[in-house]
N, CA, C and O of each residue as an XYZ file, in Angstrom:
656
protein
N     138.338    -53.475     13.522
C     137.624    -53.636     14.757
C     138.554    -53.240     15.906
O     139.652    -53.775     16.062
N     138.125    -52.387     16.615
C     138.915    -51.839     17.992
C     138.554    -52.928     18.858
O     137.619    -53.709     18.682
N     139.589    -52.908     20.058
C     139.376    -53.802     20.939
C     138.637    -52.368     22.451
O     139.300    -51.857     23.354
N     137.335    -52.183     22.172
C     136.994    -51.245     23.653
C     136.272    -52.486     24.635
O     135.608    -53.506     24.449
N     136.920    -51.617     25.948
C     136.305    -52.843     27.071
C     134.748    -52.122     27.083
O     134.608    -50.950     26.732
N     133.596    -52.971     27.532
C     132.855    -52.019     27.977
C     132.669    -51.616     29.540
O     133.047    -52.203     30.554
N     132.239    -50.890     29.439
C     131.941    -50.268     30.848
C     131.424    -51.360     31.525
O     130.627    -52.101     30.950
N     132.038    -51.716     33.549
C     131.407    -52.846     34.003
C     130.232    -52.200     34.809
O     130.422    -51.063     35.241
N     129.301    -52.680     34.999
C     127.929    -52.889     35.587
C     128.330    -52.924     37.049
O     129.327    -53.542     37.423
N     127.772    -52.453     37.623
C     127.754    -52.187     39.118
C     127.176    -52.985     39.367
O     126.104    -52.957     38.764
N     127.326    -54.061     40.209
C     126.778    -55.286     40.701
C     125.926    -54.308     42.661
O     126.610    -53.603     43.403
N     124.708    -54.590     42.852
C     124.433    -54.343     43.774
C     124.212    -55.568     44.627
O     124.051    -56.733     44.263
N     124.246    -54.879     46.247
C     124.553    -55.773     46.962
C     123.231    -56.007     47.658
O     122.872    -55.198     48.514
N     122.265    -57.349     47.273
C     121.037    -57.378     47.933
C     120.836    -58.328     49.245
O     121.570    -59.303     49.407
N     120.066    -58.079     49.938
C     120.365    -58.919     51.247
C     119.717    -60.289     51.180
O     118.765    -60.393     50.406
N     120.141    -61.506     51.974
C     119.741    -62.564     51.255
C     118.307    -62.847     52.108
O     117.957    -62.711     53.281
N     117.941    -63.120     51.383
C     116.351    -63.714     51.489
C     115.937    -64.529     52.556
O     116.395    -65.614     52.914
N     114.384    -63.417     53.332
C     114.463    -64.357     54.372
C     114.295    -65.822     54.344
O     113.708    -66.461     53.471
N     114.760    -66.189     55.186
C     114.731    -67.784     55.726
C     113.686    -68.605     55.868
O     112.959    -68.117     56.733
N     113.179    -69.749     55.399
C     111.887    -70.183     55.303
C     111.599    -70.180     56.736
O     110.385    -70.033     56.875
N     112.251    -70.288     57.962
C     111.493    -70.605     59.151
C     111.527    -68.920     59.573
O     111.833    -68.792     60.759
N     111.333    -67.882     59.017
C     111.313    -66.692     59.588
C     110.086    -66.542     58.736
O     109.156    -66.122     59.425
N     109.722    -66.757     57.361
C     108.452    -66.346     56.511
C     107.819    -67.273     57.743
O     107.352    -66.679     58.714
N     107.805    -68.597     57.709
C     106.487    -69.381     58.619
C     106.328    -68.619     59.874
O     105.293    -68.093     60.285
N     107.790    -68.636     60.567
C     107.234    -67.418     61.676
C     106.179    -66.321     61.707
O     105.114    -66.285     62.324
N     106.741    -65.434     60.886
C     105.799    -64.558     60.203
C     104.702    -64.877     59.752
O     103.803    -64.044     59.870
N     104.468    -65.876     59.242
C     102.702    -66.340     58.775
C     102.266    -66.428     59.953
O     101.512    -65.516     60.293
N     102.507    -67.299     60.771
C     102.151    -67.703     61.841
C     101.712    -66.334     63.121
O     100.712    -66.290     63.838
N     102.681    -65.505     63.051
C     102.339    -64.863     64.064
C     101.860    -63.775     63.207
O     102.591    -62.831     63.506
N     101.157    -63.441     62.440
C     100.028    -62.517     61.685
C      98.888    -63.256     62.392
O      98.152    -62.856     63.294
N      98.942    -64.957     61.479
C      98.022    -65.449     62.255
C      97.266    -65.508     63.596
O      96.041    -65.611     63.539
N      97.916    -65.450     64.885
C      97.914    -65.200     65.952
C      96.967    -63.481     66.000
O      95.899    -63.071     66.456
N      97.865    -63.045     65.413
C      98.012    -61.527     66.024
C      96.107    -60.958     65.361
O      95.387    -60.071     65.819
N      95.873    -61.828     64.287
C      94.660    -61.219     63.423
C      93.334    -61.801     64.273
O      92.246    -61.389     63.872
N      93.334    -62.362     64.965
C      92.533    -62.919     66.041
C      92.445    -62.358     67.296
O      91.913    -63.093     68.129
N      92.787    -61.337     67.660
C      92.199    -60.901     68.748
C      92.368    -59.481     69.082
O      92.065    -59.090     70.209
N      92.783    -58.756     68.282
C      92.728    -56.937     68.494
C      92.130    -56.542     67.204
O      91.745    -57.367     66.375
N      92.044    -54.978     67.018
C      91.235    -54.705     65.844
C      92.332    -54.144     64.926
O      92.251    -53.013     64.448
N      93.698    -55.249     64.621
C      94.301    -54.980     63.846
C      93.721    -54.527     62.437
O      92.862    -55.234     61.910
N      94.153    -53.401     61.831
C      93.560    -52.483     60.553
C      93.927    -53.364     59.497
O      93.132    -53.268     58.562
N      94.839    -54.185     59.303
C      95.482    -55.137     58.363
C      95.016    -55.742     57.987
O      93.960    -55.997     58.567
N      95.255    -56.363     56.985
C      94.922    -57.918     56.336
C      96.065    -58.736     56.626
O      97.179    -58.233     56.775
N      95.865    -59.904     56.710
C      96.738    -60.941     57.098
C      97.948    -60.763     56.486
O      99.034    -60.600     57.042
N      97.555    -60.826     54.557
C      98.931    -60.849     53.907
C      99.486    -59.756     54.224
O     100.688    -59.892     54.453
N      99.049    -58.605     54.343
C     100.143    -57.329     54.653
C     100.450    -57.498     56.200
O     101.552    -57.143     56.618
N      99.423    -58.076     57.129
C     100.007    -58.216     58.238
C     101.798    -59.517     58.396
O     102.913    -59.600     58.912
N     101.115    -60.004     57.772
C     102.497    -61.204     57.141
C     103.809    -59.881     56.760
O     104.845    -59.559     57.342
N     103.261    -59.486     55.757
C     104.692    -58.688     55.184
C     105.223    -57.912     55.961
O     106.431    -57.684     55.897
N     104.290    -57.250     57.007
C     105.282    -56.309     57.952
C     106.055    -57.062     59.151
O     106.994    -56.555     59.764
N     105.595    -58.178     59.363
C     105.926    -58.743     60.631
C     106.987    -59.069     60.051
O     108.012    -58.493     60.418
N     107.096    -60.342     58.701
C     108.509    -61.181     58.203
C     109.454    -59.695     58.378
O     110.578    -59.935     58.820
N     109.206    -58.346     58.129
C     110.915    -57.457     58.660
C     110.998    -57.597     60.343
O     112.062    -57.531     60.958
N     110.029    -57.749     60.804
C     109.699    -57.482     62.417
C     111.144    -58.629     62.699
O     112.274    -58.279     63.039
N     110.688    -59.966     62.449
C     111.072    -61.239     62.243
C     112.311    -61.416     61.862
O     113.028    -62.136     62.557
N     112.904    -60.716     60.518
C     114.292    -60.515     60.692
C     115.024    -59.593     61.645
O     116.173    -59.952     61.905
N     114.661    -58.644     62.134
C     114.829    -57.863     63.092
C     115.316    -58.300     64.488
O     116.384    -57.950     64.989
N     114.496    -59.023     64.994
C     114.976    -60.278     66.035
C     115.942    -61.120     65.800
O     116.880    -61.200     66.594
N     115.889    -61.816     64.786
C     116.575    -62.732     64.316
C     118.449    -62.034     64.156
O     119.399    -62.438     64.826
N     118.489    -61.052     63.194
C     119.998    -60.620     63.198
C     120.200    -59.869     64.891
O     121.289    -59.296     64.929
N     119.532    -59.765     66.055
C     119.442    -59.375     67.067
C     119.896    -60.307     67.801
O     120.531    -60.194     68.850
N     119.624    -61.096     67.339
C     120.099    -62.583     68.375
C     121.309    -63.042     67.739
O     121.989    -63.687     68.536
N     121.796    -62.951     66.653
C     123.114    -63.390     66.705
C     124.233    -62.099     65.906
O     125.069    -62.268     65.018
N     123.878    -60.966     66.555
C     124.125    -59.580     66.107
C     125.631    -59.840     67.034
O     125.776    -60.674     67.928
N     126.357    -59.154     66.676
C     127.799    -58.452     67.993
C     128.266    -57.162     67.512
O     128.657    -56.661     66.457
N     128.014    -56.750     69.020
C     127.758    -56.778     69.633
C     126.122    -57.337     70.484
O     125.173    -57.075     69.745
N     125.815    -57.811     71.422
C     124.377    -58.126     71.080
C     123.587    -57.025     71.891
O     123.638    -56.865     73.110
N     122.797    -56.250     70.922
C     122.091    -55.130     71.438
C     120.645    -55.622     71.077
O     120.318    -55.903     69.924
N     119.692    -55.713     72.307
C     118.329    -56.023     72.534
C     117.519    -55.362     72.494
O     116.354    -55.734     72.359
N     117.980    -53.877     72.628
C     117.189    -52.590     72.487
C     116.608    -52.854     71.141
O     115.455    -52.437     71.251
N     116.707    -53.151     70.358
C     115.816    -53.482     69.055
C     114.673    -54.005     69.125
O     113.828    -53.766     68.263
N     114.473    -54.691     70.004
C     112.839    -54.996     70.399
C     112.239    -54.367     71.315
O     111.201    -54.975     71.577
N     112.371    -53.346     72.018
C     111.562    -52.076     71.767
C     110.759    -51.489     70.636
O     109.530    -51.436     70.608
N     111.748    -50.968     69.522
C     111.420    -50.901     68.727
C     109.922    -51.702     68.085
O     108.787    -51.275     67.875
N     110.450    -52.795     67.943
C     109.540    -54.211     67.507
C     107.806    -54.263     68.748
O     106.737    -54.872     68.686
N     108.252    -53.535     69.452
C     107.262    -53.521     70.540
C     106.052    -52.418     70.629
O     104.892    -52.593     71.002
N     106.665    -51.287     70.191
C     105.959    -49.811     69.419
C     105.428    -50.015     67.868
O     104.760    -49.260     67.161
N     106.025    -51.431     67.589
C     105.520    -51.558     66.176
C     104.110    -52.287     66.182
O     103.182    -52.179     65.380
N     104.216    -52.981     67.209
C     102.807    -53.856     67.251
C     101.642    -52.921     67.820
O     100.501    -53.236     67.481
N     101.810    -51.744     68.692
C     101.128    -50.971     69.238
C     100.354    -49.714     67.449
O      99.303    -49.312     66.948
N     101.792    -49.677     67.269
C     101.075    -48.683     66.081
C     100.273    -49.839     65.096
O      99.497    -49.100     64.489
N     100.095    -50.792     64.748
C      99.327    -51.947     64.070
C      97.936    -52.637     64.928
O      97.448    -53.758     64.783
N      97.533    -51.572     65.821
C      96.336    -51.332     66.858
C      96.786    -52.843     68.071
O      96.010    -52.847     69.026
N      97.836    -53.995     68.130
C      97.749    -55.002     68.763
C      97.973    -54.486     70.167
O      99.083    -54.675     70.666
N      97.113    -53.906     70.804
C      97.116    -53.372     72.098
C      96.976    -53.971     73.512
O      97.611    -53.663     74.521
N      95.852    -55.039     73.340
C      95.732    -56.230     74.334
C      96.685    -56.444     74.746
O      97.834    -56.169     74.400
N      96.178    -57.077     75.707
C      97.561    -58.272     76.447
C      97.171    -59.291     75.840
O      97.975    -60.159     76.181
N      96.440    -59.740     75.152
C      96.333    -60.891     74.816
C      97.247    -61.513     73.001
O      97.395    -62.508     72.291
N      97.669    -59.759     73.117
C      97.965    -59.828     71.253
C      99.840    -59.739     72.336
O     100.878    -60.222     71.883
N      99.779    -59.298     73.179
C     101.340    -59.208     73.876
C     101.543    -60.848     73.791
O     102.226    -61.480     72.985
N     100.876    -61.246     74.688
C     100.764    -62.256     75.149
C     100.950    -63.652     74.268
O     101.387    -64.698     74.748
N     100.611    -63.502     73.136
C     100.242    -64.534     72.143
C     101.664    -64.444     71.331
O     102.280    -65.435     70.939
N     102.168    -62.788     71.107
C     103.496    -62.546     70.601
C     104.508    -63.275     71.476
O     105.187    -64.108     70.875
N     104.782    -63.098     73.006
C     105.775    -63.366     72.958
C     106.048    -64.966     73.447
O     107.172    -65.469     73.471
N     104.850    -65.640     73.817
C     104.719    -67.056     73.393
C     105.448    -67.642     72.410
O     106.369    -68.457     72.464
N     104.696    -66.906     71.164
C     105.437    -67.698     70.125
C     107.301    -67.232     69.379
O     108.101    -67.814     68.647
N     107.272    -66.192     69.944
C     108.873    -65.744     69.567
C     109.271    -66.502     70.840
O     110.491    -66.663     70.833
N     108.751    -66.973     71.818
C     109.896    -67.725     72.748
C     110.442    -69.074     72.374
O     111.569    -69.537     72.551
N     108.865    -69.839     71.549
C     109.042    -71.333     71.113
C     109.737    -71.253     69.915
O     110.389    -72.281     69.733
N     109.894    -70.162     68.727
C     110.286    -70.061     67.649
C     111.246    -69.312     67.071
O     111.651    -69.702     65.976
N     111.810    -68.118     67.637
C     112.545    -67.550     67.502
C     114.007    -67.981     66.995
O     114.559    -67.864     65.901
N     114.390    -68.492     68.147
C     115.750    -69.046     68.051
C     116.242    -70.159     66.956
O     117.389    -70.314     66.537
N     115.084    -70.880     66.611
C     114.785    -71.796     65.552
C     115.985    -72.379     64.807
O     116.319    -73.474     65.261
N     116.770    -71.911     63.717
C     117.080    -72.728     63.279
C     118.743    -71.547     63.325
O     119.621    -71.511     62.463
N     118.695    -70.981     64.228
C     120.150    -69.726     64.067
C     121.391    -70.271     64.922
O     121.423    -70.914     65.971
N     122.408    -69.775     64.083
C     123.865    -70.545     64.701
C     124.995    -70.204     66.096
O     126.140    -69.819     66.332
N     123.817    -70.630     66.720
C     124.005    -69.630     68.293
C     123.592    -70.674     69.241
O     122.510    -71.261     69.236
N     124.345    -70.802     69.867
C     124.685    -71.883     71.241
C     122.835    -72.101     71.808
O     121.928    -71.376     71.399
N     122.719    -72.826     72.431
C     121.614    -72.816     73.461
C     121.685    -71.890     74.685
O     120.745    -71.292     75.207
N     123.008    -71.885     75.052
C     122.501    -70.943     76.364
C     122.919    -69.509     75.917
O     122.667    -68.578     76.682
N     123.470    -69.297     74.866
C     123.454    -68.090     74.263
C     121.953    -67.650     74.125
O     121.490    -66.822     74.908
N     121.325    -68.114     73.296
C     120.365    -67.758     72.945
C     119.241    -68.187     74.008
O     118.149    -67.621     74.065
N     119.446    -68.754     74.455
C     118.171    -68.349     75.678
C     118.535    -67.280     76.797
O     117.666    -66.637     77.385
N     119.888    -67.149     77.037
C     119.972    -65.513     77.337
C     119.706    -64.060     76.581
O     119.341    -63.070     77.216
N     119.926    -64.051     75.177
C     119.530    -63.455     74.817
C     118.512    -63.079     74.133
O     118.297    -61.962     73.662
N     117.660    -64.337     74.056
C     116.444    -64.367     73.748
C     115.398    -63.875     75.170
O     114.424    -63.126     75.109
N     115.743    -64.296     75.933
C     115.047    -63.289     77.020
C     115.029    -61.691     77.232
O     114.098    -60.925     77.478
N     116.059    -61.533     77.093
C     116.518    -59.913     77.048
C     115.751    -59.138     75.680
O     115.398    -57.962     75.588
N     115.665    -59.954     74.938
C     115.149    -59.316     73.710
C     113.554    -59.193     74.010
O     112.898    -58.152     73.998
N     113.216    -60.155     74.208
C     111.493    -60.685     74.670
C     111.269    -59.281     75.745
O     110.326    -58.498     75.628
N     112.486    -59.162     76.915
C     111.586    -58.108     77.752
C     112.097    -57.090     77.469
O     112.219    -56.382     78.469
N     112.659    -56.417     76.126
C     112.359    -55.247     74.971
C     111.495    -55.399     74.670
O     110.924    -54.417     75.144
N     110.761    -55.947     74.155
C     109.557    -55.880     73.199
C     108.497    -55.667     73.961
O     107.579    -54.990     73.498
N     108.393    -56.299     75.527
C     107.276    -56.000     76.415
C     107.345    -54.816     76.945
O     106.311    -54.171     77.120
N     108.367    -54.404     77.235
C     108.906    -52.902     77.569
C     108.275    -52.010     76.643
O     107.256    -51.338     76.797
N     109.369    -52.149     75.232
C     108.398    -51.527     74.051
C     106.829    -50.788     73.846
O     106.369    -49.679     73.573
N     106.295    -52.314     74.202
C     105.070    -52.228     73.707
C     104.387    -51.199     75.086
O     103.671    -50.200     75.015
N     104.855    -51.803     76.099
C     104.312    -51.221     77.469
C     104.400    -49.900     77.121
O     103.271    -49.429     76.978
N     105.505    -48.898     76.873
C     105.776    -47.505     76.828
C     105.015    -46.897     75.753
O     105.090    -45.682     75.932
N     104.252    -47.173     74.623
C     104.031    -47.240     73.190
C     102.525    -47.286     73.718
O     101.994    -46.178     73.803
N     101.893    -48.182     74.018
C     100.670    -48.024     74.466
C     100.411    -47.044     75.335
O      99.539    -46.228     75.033
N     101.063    -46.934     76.497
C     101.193    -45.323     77.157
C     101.360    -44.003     76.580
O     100.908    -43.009     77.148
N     102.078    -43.933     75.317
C     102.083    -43.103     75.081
C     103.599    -42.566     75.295
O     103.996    -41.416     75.101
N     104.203    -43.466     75.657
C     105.527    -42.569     75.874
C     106.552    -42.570     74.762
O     106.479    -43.207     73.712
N     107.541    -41.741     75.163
C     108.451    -41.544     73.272
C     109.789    -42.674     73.909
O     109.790    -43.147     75.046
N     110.795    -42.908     72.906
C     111.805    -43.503     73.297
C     112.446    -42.534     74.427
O     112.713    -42.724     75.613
N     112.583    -41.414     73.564
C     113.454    -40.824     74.099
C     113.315    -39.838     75.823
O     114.254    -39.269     76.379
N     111.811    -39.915     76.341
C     111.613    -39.750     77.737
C     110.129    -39.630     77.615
O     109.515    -39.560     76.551
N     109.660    -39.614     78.714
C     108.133    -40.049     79.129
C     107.735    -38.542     79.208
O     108.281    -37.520     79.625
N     106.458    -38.876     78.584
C     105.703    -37.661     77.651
C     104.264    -38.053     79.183
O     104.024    -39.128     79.734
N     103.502    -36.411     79.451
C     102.706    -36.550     80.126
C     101.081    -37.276     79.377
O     100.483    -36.837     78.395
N     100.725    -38.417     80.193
C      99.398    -39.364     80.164
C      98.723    -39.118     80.864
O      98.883    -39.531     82.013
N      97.438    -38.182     80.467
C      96.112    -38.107     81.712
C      95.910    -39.377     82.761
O      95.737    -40.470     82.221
N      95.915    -39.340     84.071
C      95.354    -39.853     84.651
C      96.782    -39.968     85.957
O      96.826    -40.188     87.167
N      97.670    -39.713     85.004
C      99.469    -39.882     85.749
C      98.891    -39.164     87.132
O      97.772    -38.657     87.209
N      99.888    -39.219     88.237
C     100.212    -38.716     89.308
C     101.456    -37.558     89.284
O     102.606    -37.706     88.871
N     100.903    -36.516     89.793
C     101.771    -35.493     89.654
C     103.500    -35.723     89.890
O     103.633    -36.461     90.866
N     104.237    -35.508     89.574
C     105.859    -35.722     89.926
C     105.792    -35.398     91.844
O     105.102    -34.518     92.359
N     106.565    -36.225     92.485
C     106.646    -35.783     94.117
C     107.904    -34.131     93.845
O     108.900    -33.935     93.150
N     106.997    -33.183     94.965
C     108.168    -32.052     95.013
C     109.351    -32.414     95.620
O     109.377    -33.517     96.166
N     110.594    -31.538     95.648
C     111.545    -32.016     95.707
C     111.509    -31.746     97.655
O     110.872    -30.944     98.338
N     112.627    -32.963     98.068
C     112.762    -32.905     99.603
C     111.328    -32.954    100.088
O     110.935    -32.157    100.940
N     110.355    -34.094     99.434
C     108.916    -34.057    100.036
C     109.030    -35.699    100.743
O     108.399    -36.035    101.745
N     110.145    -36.761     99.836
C     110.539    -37.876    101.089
C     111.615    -37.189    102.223
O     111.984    -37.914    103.146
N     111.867    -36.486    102.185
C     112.856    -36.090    103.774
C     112.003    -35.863    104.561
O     112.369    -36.170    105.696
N     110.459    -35.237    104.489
C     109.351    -34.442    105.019
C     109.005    -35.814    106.242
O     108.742    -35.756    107.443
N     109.139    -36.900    105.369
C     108.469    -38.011    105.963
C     109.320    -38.830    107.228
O     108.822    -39.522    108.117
N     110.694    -38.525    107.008
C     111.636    -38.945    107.958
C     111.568    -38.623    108.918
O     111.335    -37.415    108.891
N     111.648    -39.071    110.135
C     112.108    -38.706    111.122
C     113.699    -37.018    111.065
O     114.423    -36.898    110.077
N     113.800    -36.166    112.163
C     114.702    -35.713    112.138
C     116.167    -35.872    112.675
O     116.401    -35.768    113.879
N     117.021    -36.094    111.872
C     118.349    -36.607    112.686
C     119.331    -36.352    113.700
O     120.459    -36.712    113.366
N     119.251    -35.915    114.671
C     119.901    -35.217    115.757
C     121.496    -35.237    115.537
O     122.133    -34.639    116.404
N     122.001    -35.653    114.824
C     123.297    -35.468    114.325
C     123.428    -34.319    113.275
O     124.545    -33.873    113.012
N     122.342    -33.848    112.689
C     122.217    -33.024    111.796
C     122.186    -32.073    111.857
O     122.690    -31.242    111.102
N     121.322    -31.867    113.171
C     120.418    -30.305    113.412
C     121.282    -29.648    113.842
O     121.073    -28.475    114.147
């Protein structure tokens, strides 16, 4: 009998499982959200997309550097899932204000600073997303007002006698 090692198994690295108060989050705000726009979803899949929404915030708030721009993101997500109202805005960020911070290892006034900042990403978000606009710069929306030509506020000034 030879002594061969066998080959070791690559252990992969899986991320740990959300947190029971981020699934209830997530139930909860499907719940919310399935009541008042013509979300295309069903609850349980509305559940499953939100619980990533949900971690998303969550490593956002006690992320470091802390970058809030992530709920933007989170804000274009509810728009593409038809929650267009203000009332589906409205109901969202209610309950990520009372629940969010929940049970994460982050000061109080940490996290109510940065739980604000995150909250007005997501309203931002959603605001630009329903318009129609891209992250990356504002795309033209029928009904917009033409851009002002250039040197058309100087037009309106008075002229400066130091100038002329």
């Amino acid at each position: 009998m030879t002594n061969q090692r066998r080959p070791r198994r690559r252990v992969r690295r899986l991320r740990p499982p959300p947190s029971s108060a981020a699934v209830a989050l997530a139930a909860d705000w499907a719940w919310e959200l399935s009541g008042v726009d013509h979300v295309q979803l069903g609850r349980t899949e509305l559940e499953l997309g939100l619980r990533g929404q949900v971690e998303i915030l969550r490593r956002a708030l006690v992320g470091e550097p802390f970058q809030p721009q992530c709920g933007a993101g989170v804000g274009a997500y509810l728009v593409g899932l038809q929650a267009t109202g203000a009332e589906a805005l409205r109901r969202t960020l209610l309950l990520l204000a009372e629940r969010l911070p929940g049970d994460l290892p982050i000061s109080p006034e940490a996290a109510r600073y940065r739980l604000t900042r995150l909250l007005v990403e997501i309203a931002a978000g959603w605001a630009d997303a329903a318009r129609g606009e891209s992250p990356a710069g504002r795309t033209a929306v029928p009904g917009d007002l033409p851009a002002p030509r250039p040197g058309a506020d100087r037009a309106a000034e008075p002229p400066n006698p130091w100038f002329e």
